[in-house]
BAKE-492813 format. One record per residue (C-alpha): residue number from 1; residue in three letters; chain; y negated, x negated, z. Coordinates in steps of 0.001 Angstrom, whole numbers, plus 500000, padded with zeros to 6 digits. Each point is the difference from the previous one (the first is absolute). Layout:
BEGIN
+-----+-----+----+--------+--------+--------+
:   i :  aa : ch :     py :     px :     pz :
+-----+-----+----+--------+--------+--------+
: NUM : ALA :  A :      Y :      X :      Z :
...
+-----+-----+----+--------+--------+--------+
//
This chain:
BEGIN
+-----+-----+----+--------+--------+--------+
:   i :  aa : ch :     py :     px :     pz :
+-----+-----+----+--------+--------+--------+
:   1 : UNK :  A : 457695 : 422452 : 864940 :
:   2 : UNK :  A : 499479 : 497422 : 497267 :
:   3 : UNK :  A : 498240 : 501964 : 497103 :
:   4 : UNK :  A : 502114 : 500480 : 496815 :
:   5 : UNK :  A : 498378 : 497646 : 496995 :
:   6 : UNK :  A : 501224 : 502648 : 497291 :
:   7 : UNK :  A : 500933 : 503263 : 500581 :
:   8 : UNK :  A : 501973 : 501157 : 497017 :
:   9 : UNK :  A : 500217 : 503870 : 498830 :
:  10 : UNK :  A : 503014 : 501135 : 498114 :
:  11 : UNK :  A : 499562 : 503613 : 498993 :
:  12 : UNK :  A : 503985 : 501880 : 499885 :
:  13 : UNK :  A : 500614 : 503037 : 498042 :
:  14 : UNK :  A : 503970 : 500881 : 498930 :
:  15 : UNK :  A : 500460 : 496388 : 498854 :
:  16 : UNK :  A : 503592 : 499363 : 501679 :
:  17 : UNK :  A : 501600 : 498177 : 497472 :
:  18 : UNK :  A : 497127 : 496672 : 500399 :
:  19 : UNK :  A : 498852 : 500296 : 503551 :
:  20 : UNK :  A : 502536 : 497583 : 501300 :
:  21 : UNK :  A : 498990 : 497174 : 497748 :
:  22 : UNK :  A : 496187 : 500759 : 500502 :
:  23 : UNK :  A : 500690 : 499711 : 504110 :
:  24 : UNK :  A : 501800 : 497563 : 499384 :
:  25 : UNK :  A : 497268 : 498153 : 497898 :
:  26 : UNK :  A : 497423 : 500634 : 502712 :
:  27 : UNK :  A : 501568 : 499445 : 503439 :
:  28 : UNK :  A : 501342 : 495899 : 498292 :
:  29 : UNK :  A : 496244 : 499147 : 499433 :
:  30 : UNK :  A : 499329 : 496302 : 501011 :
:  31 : UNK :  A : 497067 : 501418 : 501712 :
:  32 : UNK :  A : 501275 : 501624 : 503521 :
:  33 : UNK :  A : 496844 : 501566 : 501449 :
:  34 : UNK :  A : 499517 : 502815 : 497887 :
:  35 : UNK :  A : 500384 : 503555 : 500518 :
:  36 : UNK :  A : 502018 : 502789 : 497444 :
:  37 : UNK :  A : 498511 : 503017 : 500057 :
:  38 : UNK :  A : 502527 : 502709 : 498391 :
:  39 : UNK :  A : 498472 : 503072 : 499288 :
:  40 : UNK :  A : 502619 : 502807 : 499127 :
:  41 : UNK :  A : 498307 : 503046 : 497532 :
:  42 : UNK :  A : 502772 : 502364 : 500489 :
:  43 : UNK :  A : 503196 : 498480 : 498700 :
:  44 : UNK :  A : 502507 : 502113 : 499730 :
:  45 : UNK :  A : 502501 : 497105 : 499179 :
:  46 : UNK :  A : 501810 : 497829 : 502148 :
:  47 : UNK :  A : 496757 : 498157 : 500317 :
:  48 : UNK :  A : 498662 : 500442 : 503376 :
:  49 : UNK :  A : 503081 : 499509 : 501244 :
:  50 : UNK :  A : 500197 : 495960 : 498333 :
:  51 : UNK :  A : 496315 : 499623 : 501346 :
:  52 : UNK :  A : 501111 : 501332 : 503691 :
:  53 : UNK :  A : 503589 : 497369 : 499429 :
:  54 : UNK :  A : 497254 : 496975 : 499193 :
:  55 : UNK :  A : 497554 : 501559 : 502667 :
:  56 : UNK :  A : 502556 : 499561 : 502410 :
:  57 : UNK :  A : 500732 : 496461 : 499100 :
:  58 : UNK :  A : 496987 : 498218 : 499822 :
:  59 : UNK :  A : 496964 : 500863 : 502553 :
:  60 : UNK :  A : 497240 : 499206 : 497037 :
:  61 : UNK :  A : 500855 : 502806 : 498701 :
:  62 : UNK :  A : 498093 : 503306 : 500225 :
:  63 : UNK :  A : 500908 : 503463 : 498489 :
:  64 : UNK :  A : 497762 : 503013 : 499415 :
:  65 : UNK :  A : 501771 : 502998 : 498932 :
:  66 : UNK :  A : 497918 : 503078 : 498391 :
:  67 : UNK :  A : 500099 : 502899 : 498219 :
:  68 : UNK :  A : 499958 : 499579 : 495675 :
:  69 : UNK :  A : 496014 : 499228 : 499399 :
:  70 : UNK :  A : 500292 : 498067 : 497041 :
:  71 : UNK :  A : 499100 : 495836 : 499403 :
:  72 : UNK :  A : 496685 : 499972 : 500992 :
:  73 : UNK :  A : 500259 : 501370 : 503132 :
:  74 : UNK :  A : 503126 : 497918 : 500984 :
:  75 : UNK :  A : 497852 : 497120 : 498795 :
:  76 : UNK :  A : 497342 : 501204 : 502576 :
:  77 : UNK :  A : 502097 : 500089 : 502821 :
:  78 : UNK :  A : 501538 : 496934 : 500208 :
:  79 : UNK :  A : 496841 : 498471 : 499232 :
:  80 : UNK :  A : 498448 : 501421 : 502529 :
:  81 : UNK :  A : 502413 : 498777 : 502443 :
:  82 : UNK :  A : 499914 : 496736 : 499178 :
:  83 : UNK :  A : 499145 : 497315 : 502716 :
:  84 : UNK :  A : 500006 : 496867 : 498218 :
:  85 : UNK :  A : 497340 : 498072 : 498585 :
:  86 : UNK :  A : 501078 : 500985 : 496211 :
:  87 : UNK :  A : 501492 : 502192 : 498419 :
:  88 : UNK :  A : 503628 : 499661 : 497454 :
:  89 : UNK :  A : 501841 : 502963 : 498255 :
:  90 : UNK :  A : 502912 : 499973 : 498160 :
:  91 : UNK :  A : 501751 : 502721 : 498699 :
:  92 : UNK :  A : 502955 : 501435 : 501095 :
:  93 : UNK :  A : 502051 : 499640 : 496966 :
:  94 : UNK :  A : 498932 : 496473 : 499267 :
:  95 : UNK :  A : 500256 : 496468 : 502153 :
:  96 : UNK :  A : 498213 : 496990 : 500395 :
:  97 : UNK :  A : 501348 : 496347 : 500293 :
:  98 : UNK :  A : 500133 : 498539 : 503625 :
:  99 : UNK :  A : 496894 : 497326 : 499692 :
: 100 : UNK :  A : 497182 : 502996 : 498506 :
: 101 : UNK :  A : 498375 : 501013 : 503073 :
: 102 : UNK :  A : 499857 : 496179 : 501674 :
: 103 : UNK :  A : 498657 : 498669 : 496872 :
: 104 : UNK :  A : 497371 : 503189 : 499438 :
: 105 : UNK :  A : 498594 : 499646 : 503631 :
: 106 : UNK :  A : 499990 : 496061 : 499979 :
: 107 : UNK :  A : 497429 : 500486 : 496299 :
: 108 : UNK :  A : 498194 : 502448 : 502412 :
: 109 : UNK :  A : 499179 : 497871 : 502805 :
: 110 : UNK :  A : 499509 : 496749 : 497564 :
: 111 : UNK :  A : 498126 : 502393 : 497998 :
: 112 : UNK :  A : 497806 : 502083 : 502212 :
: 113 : UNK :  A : 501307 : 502907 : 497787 :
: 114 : UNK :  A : 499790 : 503847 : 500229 :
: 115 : UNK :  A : 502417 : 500217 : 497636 :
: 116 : UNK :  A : 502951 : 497665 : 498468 :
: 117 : UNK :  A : 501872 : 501339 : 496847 :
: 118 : UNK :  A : 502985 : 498336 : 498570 :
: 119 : UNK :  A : 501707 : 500601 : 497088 :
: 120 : UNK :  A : 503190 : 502007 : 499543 :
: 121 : UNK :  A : 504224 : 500535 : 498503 :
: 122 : UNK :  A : 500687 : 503378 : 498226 :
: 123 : UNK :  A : 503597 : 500790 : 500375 :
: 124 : UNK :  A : 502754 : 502156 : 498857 :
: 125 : UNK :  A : 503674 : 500033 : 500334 :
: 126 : UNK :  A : 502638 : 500696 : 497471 :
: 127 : UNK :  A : 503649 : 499651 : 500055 :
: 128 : UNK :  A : 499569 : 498652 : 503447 :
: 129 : UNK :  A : 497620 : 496884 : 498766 :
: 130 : UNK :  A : 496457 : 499427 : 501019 :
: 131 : UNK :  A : 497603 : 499450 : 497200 :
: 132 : UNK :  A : 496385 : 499004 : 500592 :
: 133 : UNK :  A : 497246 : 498583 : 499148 :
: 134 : UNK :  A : 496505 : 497852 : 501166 :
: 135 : UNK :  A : 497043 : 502201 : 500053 :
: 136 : UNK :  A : 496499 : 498182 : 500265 :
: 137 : UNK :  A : 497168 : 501706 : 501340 :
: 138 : UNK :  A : 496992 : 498310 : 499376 :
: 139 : UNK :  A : 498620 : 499561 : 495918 :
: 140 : UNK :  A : 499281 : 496652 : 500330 :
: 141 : UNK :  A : 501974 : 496801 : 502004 :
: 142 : UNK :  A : 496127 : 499198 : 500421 :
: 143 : UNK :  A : 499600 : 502904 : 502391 :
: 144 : UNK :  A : 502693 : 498722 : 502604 :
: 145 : UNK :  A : 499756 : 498144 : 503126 :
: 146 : UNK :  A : 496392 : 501008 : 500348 :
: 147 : UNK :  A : 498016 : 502399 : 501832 :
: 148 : UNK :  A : 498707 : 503154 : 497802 :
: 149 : UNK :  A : 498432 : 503536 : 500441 :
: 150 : UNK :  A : 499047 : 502695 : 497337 :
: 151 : UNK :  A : 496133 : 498108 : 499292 :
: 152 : UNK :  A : 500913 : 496614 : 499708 :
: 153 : UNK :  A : 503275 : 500971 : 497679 :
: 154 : UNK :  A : 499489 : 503041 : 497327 :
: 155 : UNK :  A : 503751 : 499420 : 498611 :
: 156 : UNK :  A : 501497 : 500957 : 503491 :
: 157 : UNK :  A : 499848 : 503343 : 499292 :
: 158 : UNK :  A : 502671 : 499077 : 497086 :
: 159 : UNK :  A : 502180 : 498678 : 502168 :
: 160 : UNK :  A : 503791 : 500929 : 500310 :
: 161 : UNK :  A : 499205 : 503586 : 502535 :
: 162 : UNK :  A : 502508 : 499689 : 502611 :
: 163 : UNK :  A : 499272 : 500274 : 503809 :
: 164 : UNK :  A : 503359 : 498993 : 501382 :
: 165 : UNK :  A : 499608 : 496458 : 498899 :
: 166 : UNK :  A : 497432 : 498834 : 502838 :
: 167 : UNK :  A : 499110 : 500699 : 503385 :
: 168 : UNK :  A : 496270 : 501220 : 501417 :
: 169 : UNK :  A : 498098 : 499358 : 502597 :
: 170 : UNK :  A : 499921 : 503027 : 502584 :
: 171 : UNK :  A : 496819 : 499842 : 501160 :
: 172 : UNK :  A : 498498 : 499854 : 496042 :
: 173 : UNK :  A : 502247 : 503274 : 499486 :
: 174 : UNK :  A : 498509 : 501668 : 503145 :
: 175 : UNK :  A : 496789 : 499003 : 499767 :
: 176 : UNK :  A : 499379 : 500810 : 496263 :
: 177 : UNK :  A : 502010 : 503550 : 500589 :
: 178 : UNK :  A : 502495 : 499233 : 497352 :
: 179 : UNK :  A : 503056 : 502622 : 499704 :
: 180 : UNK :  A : 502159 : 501464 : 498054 :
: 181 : UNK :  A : 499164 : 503179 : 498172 :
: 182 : UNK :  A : 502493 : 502928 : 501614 :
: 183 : UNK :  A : 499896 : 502159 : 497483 :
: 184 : UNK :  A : 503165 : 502079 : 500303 :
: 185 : UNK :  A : 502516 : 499301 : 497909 :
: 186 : UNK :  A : 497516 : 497375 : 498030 :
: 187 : UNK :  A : 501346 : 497063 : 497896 :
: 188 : UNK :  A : 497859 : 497221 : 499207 :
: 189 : UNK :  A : 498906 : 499081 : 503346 :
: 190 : UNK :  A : 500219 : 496600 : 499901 :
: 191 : UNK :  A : 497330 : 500044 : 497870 :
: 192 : UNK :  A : 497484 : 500920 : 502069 :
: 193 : UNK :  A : 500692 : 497295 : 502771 :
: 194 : UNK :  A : 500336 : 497711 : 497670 :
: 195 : UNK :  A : 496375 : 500602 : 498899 :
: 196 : UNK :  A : 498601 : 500431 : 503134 :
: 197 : UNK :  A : 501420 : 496626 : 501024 :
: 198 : UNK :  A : 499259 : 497749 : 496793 :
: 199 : UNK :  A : 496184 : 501769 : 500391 :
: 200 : UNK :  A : 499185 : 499509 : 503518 :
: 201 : UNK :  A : 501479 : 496601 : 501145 :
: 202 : UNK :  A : 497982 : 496278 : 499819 :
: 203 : UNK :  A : 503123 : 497903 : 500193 :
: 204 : UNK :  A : 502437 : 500533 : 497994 :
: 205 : UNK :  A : 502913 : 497525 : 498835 :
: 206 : UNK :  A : 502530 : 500046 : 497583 :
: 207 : UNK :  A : 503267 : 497504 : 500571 :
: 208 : UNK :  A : 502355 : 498621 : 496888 :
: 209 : UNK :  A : 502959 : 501169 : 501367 :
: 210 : UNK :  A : 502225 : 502914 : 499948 :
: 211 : UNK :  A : 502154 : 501754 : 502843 :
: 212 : UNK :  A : 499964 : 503447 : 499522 :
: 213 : UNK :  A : 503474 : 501966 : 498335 :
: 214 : UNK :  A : 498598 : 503344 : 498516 :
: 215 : UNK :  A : 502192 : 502471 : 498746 :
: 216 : UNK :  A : 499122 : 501152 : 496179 :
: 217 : UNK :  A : 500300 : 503239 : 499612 :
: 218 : UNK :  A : 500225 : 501519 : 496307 :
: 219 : UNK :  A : 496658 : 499553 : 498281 :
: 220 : UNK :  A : 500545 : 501985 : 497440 :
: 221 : UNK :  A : 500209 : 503713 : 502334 :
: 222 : UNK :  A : 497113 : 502156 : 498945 :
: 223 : UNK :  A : 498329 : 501976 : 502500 :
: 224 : UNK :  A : 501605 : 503709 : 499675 :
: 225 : UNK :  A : 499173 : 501868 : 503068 :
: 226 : UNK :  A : 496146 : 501502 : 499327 :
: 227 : UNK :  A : 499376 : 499272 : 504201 :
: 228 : UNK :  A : 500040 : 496141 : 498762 :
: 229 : UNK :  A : 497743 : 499931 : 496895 :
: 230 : UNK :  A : 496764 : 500073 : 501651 :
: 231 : UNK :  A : 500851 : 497904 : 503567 :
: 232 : UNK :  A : 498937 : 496915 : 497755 :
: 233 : UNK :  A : 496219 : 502040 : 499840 :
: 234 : UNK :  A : 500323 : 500743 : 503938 :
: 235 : UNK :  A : 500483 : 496489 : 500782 :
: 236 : UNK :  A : 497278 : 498542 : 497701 :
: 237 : UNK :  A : 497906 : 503081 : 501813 :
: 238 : UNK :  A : 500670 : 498795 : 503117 :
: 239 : UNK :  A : 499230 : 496046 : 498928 :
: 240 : UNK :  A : 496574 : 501557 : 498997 :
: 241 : UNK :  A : 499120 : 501798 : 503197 :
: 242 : UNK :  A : 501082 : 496550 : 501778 :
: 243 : UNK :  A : 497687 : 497956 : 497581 :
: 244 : UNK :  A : 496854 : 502778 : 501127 :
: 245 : UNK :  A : 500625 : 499109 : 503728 :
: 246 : UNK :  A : 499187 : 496648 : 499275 :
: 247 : UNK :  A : 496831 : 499787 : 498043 :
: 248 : UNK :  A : 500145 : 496803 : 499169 :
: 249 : UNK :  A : 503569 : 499883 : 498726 :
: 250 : UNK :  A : 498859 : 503033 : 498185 :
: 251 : UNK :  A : 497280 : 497849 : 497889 :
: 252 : UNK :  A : 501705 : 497382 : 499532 :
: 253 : UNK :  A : 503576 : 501372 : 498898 :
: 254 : UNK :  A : 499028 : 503389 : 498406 :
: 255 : UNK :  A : 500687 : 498033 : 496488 :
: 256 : UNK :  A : 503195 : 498820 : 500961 :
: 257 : UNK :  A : 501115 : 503226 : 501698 :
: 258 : UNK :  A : 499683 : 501694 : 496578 :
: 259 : UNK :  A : 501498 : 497416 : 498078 :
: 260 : UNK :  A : 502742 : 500201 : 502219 :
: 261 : UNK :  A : 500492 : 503488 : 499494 :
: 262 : UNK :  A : 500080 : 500321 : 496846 :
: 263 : UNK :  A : 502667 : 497486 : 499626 :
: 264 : UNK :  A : 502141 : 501576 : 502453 :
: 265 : UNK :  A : 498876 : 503474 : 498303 :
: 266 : UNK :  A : 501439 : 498606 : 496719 :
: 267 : UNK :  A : 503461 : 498767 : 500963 :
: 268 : UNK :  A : 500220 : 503340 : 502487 :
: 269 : UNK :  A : 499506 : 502333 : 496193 :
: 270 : UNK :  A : 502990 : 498210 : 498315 :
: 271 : UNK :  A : 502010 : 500911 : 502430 :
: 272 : UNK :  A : 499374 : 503458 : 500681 :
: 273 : UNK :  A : 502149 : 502553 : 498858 :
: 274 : UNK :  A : 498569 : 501714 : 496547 :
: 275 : UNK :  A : 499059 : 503355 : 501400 :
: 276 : UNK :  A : 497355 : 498661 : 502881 :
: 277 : UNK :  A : 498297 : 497585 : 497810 :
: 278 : UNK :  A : 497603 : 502253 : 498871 :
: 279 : UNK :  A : 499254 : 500846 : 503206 :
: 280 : UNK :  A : 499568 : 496663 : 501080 :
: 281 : UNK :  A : 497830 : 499286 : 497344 :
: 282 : UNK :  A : 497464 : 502647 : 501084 :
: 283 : UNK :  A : 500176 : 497782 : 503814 :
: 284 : UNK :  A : 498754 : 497667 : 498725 :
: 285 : UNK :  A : 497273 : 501201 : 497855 :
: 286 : UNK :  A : 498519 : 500568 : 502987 :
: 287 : UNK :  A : 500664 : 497719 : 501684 :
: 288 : UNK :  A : 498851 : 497371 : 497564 :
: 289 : UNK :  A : 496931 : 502112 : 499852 :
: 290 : UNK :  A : 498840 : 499689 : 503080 :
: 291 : UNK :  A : 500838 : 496120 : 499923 :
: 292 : UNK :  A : 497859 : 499145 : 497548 :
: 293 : UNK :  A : 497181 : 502132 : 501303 :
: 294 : UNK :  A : 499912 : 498162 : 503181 :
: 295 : UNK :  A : 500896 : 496864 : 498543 :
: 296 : UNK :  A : 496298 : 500497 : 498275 :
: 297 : UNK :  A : 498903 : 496756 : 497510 :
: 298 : UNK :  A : 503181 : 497853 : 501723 :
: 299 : UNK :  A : 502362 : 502300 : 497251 :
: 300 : UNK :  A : 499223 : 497290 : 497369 :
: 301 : UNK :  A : 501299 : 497414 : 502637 :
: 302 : UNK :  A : 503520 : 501258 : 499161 :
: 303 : UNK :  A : 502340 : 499045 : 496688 :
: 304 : UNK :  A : 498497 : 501595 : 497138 :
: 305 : UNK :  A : 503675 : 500988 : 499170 :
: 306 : UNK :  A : 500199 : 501923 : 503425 :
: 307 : UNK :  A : 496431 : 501536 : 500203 :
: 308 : UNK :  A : 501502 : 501362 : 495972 :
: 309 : UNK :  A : 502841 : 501608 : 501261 :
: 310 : UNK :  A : 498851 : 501563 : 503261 :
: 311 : UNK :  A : 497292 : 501606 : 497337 :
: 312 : UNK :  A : 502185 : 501163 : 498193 :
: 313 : UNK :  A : 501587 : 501958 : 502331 :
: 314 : UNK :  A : 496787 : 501359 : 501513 :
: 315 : UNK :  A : 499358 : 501310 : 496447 :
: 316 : UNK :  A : 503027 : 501460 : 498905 :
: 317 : UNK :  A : 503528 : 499929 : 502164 :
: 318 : UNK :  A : 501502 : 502037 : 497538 :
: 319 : UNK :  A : 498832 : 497488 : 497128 :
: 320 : UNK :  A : 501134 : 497108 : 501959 :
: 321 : UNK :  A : 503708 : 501951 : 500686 :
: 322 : UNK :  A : 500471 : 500589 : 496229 :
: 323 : UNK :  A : 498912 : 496569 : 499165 :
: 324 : UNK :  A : 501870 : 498368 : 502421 :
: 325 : UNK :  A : 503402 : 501813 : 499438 :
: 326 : UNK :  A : 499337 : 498937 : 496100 :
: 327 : UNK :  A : 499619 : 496488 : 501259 :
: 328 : UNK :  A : 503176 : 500088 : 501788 :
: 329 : UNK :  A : 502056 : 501349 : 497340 :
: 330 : UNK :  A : 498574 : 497618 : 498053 :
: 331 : UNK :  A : 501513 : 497183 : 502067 :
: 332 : UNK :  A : 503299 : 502135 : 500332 :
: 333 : UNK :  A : 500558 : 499857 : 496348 :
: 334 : UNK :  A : 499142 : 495797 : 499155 :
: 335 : UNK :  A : 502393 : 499366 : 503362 :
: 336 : UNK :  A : 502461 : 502307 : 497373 :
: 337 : UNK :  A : 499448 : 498329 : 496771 :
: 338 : UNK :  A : 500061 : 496506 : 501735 :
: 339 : UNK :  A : 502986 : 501136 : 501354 :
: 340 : UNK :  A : 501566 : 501041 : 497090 :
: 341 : UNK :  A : 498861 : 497150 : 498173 :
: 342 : UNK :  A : 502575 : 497760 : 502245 :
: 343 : UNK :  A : 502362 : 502020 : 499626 :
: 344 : UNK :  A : 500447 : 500489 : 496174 :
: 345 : UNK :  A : 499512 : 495663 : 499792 :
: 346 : UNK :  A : 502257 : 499661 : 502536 :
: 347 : UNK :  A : 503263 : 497716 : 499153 :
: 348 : UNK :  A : 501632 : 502710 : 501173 :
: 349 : UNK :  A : 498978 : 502887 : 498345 :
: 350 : UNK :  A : 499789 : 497655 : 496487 :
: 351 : UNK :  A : 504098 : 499109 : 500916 :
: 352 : UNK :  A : 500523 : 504107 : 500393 :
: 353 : UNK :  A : 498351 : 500521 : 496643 :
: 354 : UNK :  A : 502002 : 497846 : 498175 :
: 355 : UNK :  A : 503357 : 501344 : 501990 :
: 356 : UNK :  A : 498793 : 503410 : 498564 :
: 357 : UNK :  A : 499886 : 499231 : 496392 :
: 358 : UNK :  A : 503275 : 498145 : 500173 :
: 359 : UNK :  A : 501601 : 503144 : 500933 :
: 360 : UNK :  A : 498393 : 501737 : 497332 :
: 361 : UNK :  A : 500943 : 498071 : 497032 :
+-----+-----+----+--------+--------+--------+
//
């Protein structure tokens, strides 16, 4: 048997209402000799059920049902049973147009590539009308159409972080040990192969062109549930322990490991619930700590901005808290006055001024 070119994983968890259209999505690509791996974590939907209707239909298609493990591990299995020469994923919730996975293995093979990235739609639907819009991944147009890896290109660590929009080689996944972090219950996974990945391969390649549909979810959701606040520190852990398996990727990316971080850090404390921040603040005292210590003379290697704050909250969370908050409120109250600034030279509120004094004369 002919061996699949892409095998592509679509991890399933109680998403019944966008399945169909994802299938759907999948089993039309203009590339035929591909595999879909399905890999059920415990639905308790209708979902299985669609996969098993599709399974049924179209002999590509290959389900794996298990017990609830979380993303990681779903990721891990259908990963591991993967027999084509790269690897896709999309999402179970999302779709892809019909060309993306002919057009990302034809870059590989012209390419040599471990890796080809594209760039990507965010979606959402309202009154029963699709809105998107173009997503591009890479900083610079300079940086597409060519072959790249993590010493040759510093910015690609700044590039858009989404793993869904390319397709890997197998053999540089296997052979390099990369895998999801299974953390229970985790969030933030994606990080961590997306690290591992950028880090570790020679070829990668970046095409100007978009064909992945991702669904936005609300940005603005702050992370209530305590489990959740520290998966981001987990993940980041678990990027670390990869890096020290890999001595050389250790040297060489320690500096961009913790810049990383403490970006990701940053946006993770705005949207954390009031009550853990402190808390989370004391993480990553030590954390930051302990970077900087084994980051040695490199520390002054990183944005004096950065190195300033990660100080200061090695010296004094609780300073840093107060200070922050006062910052914030700060902001709160200029958003206010500009506000009401707009509003009292509005035409309309100048119109219901005058209305007033005519009926009081």
């Amino acid at each position: 048997m002919e061996r699949p070119l892409v095998s592509i994983v679509i991890p399933v968890y109680n998403v019944e209402p966008f399945l169909r259209e994802c299938l759907d999505s999948v089993i039309n690509q203009t590339i035929r000799n591909i595999e879909i791996i399905c890999v059920d974590d415990g639905s308790t939907d209708n979902s299985l059920n669609i996969l098993k209707e599709f399974q049924g239909n179209d002999a590509r298609i290959k389900v794996i049902s298990k017990p609830n493990s979380g993303y990681g591990n779903t990721m891990n299995v259908g990963t591991d049973a993967a027999t084509g020469e790269y690897v896709g994923i999309v999402e179970s919730d999302d779709y892809v147009k019909r060309e993306m996975f002919e057009t990302l293995y034809k870059a590989t093979q012209k390419y040599k590539a471990d890796i080809v990235k594209s760039d990507h739609y965010t979606f959402s639907t309202q009154n029963g009308k699709q809105q998107s819009e173009l997503h591009y991944t890479c900083s610079k147009q300079e940086y597409y159409n060519r072959v790249l890896n993590a010493s040759n290109c510093e910015d690609i660590y700044d590039f858009v972080m989404m793993n869904w929009t390319g397709i890997y080689k197998t053999e540089f996944l296997r052979k390099n040990q990369i895998r999801y972090n299974e953390t229970p219950g985790a969030s933030f996974q994606d990080n961590g192969f997306w690290f591992q990945t950028i880090t570790m391969a020679e070829r990668i390649v970046f095409i100007r062109d978009a064909f992945y549909f991702y669904r936005q979810d609300n940005p603005n959701s702050s992370i209530n549930s305590k489990k959740k606040i520290f998966c981001i520190c987990d993940e980041f852990e678990y990027i670390k322990e990869f890096l020290k398996k890999h001595p050389d990727a250790y040297e060489k990316h320690l500096l961009t490991y913790v810049k990383k971080k403490f970006f990701n850090y940053r946006h993770s404390y705005g949207r954390i619930a009031e009550e853990y921040k402190m808390e989370f603040l004391l993480r990553e005292k030590k954390e930051y700590f302990e970077d900087l210590k084994e980051l040695g003379d490199k520390k002054t290697k990183l944005d004096p901005w950065v190195l300033g704050e990660m100080n200061r909250i090695i010296d004094s969370p609780e300073l840093f808290y107060y200070e922050q908050n006062l910052y914030d409120a700060k902001e709160e109250a200029e958003k206010i006055h500009e506000a009401w600034e707009l509003l009292i030279n509005s035409k309309e509120f100048q119109n219901g001024l005058a209305w007033k004094k005519r009926l009081h004369m």
